[in-house]
GULOGU-344196 format. One record per residue (C-alpha): residue number from 1; chain; z, x, y. Coordinates in Angstrom, 3 decimals. Layout:
REM residues N
   k c        z        x        y
 NUM A        Z        X        Y
...
END
This chain:
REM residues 146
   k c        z        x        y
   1 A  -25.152  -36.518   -5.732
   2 A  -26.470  -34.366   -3.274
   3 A  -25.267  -30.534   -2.986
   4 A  -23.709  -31.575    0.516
   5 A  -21.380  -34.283   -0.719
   6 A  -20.612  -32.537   -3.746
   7 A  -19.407  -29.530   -1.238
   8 A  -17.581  -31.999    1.163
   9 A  -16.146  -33.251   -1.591
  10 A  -14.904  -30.275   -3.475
  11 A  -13.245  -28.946    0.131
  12 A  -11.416  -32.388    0.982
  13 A   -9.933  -32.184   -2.728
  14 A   -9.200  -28.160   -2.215
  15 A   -7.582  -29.552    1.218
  16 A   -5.364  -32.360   -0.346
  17 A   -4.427  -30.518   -3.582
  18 A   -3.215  -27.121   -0.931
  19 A   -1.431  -29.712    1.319
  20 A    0.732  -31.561   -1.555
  21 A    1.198  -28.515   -3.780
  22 A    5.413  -28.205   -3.246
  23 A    5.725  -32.187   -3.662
  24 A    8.671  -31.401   -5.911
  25 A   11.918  -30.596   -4.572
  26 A   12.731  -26.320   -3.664
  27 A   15.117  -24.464   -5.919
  28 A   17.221  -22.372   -4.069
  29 A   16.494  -19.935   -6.352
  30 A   12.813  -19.955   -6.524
  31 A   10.634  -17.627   -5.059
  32 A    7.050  -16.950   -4.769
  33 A    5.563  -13.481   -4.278
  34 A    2.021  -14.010   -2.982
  35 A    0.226  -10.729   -4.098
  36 A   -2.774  -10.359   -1.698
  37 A   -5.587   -7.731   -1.891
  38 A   -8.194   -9.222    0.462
  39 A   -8.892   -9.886    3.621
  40 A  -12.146  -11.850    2.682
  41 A  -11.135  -15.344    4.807
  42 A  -11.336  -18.307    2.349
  43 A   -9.188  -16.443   -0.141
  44 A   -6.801  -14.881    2.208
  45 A   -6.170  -18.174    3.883
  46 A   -5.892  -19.970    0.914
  47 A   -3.273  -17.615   -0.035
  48 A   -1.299  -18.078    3.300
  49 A   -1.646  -21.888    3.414
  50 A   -0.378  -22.383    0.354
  51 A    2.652  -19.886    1.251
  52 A    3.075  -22.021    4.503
  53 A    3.527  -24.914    2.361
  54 A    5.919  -23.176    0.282
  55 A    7.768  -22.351    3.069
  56 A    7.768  -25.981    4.240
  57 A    9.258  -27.052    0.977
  58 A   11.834  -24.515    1.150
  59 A   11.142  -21.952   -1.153
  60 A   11.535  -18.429   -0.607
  61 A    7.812  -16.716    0.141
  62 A    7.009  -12.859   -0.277
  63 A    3.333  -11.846    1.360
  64 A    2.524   -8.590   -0.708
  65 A   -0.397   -6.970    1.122
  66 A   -2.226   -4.103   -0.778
  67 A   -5.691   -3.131   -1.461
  68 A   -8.038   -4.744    1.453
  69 A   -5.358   -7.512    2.327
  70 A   -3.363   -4.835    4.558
  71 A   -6.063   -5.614    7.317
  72 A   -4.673   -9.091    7.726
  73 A   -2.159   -7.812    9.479
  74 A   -3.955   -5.162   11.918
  75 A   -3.336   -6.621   15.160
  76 A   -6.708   -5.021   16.567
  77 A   -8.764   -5.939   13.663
  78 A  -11.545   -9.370   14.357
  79 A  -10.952  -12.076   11.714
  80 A  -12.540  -15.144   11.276
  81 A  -11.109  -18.644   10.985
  82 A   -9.870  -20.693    8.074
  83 A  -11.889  -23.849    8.724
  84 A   -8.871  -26.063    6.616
  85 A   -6.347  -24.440   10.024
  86 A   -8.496  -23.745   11.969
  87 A   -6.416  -20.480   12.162
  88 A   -7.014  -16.966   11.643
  89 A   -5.946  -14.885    8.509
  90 A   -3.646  -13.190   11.112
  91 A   -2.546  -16.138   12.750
  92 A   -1.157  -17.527    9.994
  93 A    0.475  -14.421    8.123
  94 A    2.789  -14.167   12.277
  95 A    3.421  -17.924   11.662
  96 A    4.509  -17.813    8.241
  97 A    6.456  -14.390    9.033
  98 A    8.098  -16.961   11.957
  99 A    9.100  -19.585    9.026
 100 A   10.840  -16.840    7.690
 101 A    8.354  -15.418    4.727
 102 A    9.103  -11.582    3.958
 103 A    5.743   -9.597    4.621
 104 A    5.599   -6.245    2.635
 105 A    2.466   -3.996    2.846
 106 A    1.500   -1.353    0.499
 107 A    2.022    2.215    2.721
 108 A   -0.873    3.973    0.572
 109 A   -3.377    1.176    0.855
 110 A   -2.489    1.269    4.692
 111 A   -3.248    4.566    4.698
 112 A   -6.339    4.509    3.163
 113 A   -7.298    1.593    5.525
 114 A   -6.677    3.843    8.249
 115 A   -3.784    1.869    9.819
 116 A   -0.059    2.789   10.623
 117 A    2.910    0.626   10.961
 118 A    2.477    0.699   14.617
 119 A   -0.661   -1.110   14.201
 120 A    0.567   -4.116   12.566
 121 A    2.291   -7.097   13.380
 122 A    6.365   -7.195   14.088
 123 A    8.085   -8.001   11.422
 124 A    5.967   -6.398    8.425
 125 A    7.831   -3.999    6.275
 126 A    6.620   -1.229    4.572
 127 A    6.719   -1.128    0.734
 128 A    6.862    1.522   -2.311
 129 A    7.796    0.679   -6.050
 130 A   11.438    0.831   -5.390
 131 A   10.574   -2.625   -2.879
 132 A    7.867   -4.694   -4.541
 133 A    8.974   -3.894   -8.106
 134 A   12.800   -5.580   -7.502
 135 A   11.392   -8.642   -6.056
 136 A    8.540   -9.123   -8.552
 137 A   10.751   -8.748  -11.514
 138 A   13.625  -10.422  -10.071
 139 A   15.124  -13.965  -12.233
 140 A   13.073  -17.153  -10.667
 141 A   10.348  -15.188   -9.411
 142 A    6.768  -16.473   -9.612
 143 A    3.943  -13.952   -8.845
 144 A    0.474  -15.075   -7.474
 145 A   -2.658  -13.179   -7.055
 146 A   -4.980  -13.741   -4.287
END
């Protein structure tokens, strides 16, 4: 098999296995805290399409951006596309804030990245310990790192 179809391959089963990930049913109780600390595309995007689909299914989705993944939501920052969307990293953490997914960036890794609240998209709240820690820990929480 040639290194071509093997890669063509491997993306239309990464494609179909993001798309039906919430087959089952959403607990009204369940959430998922996405814990992102990139803003290198594929993971990033993997990240927020599998949040989207989350969201879809009805669960309750928390978009932790620390470390590098605070530039995701820089409105004056370039980003590339997510070839599976054909969206932007940024793109899809404004629609997924739209489906109603709570966005919480860490202030000292914005810092560092040079940005300030006023440089990010509406709707992204700033975080500390006292934020991030209740949701992590909180009964029917599942936390993801990207």
């Amino acid at each position: 098999m040639s290194t071509r179809v093997r890669r063509t391959s491997f993306l239309f089963l990464l494609v179909a296995a993001l798309i039906a990930a919430p087959a089952a049913a959403a607990d009204d109780d369940q959430t998922f805290f996405y814990n992102i600390t990139t803003d290198e595309t594929w993971a990033a995007g993997m990240a927020l399409g599998q949040a989207s689909k989350a969201l879809e299914a009805g669960y309750d989705v928390v978009l932790f951006l620390n470390v590098r993944g605070v530039y995701l939501a820089a409105t004056e920052r370039q980003q590339d596309t997510f070839a599976p969307t054909g969206h932007t990293a940024g793109e899809m953490l404004q629609a997924a804030l739209e489906d109603g997914a709570r966005v919480i960036i860490c202030p000292m890794c914005m810092e560092k990245a040079g940005l300030t609240m006023d440089d990010l998209i509406e709707g992204v709240e700033r975080g500390g310990p006292d934020v991030t820690f209740e949701v992590m820990a909180a009964e029917g929480t599942v936390v993801m790192s990207y």
